[in-house]
C-alpha positions as CSV (number, residue, x, y, z in Angstrom):
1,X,125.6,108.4,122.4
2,X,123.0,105.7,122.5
3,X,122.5,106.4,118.4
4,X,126.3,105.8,118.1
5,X,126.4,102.5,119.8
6,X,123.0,101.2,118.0
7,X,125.0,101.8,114.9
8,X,127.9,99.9,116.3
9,X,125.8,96.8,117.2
10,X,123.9,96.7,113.9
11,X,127.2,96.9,112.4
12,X,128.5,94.4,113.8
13,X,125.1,92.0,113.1
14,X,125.9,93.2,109.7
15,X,129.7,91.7,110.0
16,X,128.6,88.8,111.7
17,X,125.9,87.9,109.0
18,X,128.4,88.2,106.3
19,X,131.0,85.9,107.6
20,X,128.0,83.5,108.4
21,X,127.0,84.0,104.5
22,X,130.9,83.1,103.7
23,X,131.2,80.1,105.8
24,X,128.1,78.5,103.8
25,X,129.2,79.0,100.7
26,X,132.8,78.1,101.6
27,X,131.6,74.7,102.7
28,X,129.4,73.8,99.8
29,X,129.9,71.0,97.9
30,X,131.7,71.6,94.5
31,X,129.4,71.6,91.6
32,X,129.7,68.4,89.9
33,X,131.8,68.1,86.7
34,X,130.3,68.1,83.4
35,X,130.2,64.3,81.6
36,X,129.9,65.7,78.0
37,X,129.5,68.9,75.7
38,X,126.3,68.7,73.9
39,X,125.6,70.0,70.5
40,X,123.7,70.0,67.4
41,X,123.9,70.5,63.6
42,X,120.9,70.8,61.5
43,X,120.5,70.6,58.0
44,X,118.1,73.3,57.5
45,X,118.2,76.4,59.9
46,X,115.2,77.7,58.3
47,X,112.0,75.0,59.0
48,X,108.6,75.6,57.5
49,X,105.6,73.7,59.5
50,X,105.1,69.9,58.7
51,X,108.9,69.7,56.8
52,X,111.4,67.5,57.4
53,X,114.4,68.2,59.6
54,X,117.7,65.9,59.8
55,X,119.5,66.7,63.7
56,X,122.6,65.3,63.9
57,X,123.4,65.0,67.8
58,X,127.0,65.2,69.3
59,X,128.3,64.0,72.5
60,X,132.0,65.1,73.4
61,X,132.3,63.0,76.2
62,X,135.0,64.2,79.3
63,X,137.7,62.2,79.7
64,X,137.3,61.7,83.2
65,X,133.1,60.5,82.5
66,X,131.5,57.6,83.9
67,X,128.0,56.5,83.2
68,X,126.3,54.4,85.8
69,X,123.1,53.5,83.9
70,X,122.2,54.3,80.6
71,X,120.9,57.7,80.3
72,X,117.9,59.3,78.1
73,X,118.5,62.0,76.0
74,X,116.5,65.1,76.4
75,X,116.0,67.3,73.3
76,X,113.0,70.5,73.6
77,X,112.2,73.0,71.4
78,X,110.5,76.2,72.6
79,X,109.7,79.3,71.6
80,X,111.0,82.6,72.0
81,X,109.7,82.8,75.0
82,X,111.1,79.8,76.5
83,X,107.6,77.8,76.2
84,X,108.0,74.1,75.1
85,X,106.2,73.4,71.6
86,X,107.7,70.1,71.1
87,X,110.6,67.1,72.4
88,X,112.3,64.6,70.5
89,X,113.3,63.0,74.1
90,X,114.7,59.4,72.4
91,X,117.5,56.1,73.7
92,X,120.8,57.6,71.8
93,X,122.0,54.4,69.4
94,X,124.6,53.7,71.7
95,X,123.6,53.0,74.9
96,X,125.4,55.7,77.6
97,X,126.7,52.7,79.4
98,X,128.9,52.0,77.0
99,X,130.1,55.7,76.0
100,X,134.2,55.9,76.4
101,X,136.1,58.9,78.1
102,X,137.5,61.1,75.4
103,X,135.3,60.0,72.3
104,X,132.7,62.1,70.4
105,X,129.0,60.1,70.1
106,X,127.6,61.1,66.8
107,X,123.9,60.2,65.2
108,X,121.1,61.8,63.1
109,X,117.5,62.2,63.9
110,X,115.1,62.7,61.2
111,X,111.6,64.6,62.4
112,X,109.0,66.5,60.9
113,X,108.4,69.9,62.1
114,X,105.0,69.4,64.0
115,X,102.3,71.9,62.2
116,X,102.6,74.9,65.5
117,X,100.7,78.1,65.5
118,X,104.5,79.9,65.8
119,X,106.6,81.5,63.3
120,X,109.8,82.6,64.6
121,X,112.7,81.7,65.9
122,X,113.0,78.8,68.2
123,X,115.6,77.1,70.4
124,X,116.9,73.7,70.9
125,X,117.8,72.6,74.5
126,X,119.3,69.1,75.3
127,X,120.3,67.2,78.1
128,X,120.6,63.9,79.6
129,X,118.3,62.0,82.5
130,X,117.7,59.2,84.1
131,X,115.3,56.7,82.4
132,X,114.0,54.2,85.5
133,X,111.4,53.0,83.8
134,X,111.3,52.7,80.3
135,X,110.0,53.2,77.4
136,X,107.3,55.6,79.7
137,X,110.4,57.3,81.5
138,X,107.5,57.2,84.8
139,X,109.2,58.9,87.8
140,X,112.3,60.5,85.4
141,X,115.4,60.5,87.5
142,X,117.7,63.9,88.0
143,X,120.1,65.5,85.0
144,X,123.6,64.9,84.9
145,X,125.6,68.2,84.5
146,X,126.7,68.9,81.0
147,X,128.8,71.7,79.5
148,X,127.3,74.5,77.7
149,X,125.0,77.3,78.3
150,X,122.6,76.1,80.8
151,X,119.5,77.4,80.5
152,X,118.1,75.9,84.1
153,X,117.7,72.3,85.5
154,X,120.6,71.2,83.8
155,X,118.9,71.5,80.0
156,X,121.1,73.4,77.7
157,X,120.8,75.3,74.5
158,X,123.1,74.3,72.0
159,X,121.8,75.3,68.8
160,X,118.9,77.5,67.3
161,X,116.4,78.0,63.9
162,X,114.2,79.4,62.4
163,X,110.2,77.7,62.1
164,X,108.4,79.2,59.0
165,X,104.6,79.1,58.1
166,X,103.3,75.8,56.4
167,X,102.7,77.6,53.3
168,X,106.6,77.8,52.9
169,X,106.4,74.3,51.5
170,X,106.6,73.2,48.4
171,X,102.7,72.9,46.5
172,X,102.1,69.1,47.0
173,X,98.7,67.7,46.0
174,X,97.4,63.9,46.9
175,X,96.0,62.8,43.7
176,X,94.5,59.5,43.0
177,X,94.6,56.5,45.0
178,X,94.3,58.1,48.4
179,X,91.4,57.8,51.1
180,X,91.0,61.1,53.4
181,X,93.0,61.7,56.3
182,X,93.3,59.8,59.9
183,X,94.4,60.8,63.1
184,X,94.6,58.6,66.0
185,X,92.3,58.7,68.7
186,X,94.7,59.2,71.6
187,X,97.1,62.0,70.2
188,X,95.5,64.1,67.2
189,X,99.3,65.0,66.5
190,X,99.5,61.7,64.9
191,X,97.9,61.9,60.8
192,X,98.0,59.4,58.1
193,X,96.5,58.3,54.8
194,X,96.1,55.0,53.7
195,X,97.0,54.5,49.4
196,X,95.0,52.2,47.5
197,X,96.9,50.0,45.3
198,X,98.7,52.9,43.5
199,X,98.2,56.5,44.9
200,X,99.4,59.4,43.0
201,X,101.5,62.6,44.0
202,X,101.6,65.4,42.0
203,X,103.6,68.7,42.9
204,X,105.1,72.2,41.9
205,X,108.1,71.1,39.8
206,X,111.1,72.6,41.8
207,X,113.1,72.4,38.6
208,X,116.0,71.2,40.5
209,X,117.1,68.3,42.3
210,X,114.9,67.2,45.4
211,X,114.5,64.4,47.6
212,X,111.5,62.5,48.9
213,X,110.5,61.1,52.4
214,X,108.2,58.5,52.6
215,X,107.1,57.3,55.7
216,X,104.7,54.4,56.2
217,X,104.0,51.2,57.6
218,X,101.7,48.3,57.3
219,X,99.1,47.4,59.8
220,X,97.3,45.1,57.9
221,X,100.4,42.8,57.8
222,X,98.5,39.1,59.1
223,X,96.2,39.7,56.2
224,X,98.8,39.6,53.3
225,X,102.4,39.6,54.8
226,X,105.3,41.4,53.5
227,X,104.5,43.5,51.0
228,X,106.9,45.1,48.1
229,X,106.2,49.0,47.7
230,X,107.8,51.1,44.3
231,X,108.3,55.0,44.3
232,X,107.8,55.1,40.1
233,X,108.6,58.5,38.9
234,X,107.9,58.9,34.9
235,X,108.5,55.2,33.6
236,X,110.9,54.4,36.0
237,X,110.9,52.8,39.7
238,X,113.3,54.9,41.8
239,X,112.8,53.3,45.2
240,X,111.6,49.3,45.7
241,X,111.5,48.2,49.3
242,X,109.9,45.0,51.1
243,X,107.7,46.6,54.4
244,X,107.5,44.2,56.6
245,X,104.4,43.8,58.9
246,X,104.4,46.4,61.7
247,X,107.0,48.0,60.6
248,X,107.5,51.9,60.1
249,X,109.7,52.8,57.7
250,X,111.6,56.4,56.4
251,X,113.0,56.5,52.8
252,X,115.0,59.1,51.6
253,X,114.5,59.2,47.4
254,X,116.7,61.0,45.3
255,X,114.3,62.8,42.8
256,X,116.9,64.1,40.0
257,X,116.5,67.4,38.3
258,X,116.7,65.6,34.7
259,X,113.6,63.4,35.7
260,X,111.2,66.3,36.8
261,X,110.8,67.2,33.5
262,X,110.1,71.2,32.6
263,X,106.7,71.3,33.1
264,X,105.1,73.2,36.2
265,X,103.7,70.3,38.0
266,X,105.5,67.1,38.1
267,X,103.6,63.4,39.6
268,X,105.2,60.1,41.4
269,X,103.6,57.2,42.2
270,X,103.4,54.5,45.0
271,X,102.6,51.1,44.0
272,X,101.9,48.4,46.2
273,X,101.5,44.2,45.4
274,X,99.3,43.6,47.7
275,X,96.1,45.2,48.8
276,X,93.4,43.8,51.1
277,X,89.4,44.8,51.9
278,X,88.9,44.5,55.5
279,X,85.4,44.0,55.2
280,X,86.3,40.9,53.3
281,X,88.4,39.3,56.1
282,X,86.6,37.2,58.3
283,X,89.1,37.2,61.6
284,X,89.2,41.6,61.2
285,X,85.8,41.7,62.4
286,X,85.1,45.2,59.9
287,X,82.9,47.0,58.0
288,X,85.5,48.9,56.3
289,X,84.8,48.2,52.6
290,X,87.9,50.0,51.1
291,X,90.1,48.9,49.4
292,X,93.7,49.6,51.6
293,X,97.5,49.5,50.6
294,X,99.9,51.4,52.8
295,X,99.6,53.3,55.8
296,X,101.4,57.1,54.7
297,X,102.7,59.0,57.3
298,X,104.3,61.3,55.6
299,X,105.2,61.9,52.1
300,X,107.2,65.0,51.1
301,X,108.9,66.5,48.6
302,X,112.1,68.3,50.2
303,X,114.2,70.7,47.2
304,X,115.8,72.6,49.6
């Protein structure tokens, strides 16, 4: 008798603890709505180590969306595993503030795959946060809620590839006119190689049309100014551009099949008008005797 009613009371604990459960959830808040669908297109799903890759962001926004502040976009890649390897966390061109119900916000992001000890397939998860303080982001504010497959704290995974060894790339060799590689001294991520007046590139002939990115900028700007640089391939300049001082530049050149040539290796050039010595400048306080051009971030011939 005493065993039946000590079931009866635990029973009813049991009831009593699961309307209790009810009630709680019945008078949460509704989650918020989503303000946009995120997504992305790539235009290579299959990314060797140091390549280029060209995202191209979208931004359905709801038609009920109302942006406070302008917002930070969030963009991770991690492993299979879920680890982070890398962010392209960037300001999207147009500012969130000004982001209308019921449009699609569109761009493209050019990167180059940072040189990771992974091969396999990896993930991309995007999102958008509050940016307080920028360009540092110190402090970063919540999330807002997005639609998609959220993959925890309001990041979510909208597209995925696959990251192949370096060695995937195509044979590239820096000829003449190049001094050895720098890093900088506060993130060894960061590589570069100054040219001398004309540096020389000389790669495995893809035998089929190709483009080339060429990424550099000019430090040395208050000793010469502007300077024009030429991307010569054979006898003939395919790319002329002015590079301001300070200023980093990406060019895309269009390296046509025809131009290669059939042998195995083919070379371009990059020519620059103006050089400078900054051992010869009084005000640059330097011992560095060489002889210095452009500062190359990265150059690479892409034939996929």
């Amino acid at each position: 008798m005493i065993e039946h009613s000590s079931r009866k009371v635990l029973c009813a604990l049991l009831v009593l603890a699961s309307a209790a459960a009810l009630t709680a959830c019945g008078s949460s808040e509704p989650a918020a709505a989503p303000v946009a669908t995120p997504g992305v297109t790539l235009n290579h799903e299959r990314a060797p180590a140091g390549s280029p890759l060209e995202i191209t962001y979208r931004f359905a926004v709801a038609a009920d969306a109302a942006f406070a502040e302008n917002y930070r976009v969030m963009a991770h890649v991690v492993d299979s595993d879920g680890e982070l390897m890398w962010t392209d966390d960037h300001e999207p061109p147009v500012p969130t503030s000004q982001w209308k119900p019921g449009e699609t916000v569109q761009y493209t992001r050019t990167l180059f795959v940072p040189v990771f000890p992974y091969v396999g397939e990896a993930a991309i998860h995007v999102g958008l946060y509050s940016c307080p303080t920028p360009p540092t982001c110190e402090g970063a504010g919540a999330r807002l809620p997005l639609a998609g497959d959220d993959v925890g704290q309001r990041a979510y995974r909208v597209g995925r590839m696959q990251l192949l060894p370096q060695t995937d790339n195509l044979l590239t060799i820096f000829k003449d006119g190049w001094h050895p590689a720098e890093v900088a001294g506060n993130n060894t991520a960061i590589e570069w190689q100054w040219t001398k007046q004309e540096a020389t590139l000389a790669f495995k002939n893809p035998k089929k049309d190709a483009v080339f990115y060429l990424e550099a900028d000019s430090p040395g700007g208050e000793y010469h100014g502007a300077q024009r640089v030429q991307v010569v391939l054979g006898t003939q300049v395919l790319e002329e551009f002015a590079l301001e001082p300070e200023q980093r530049v990406l060019r895309k050149v269009t390296l046509p099949a025809a131009q290669l040539g059939a042998g195995e290796l083919a070379e371009l050039q990059i020519r620059v008008d103006k050089t400078f010595i900054p051992a010869q400048v009084p005000s640059a306080n330097s011992k560095d005797s060489r002889e210095l051009g452009v500062r190359v971030f990265h150059a690479f011939v892409d034939p996929r």
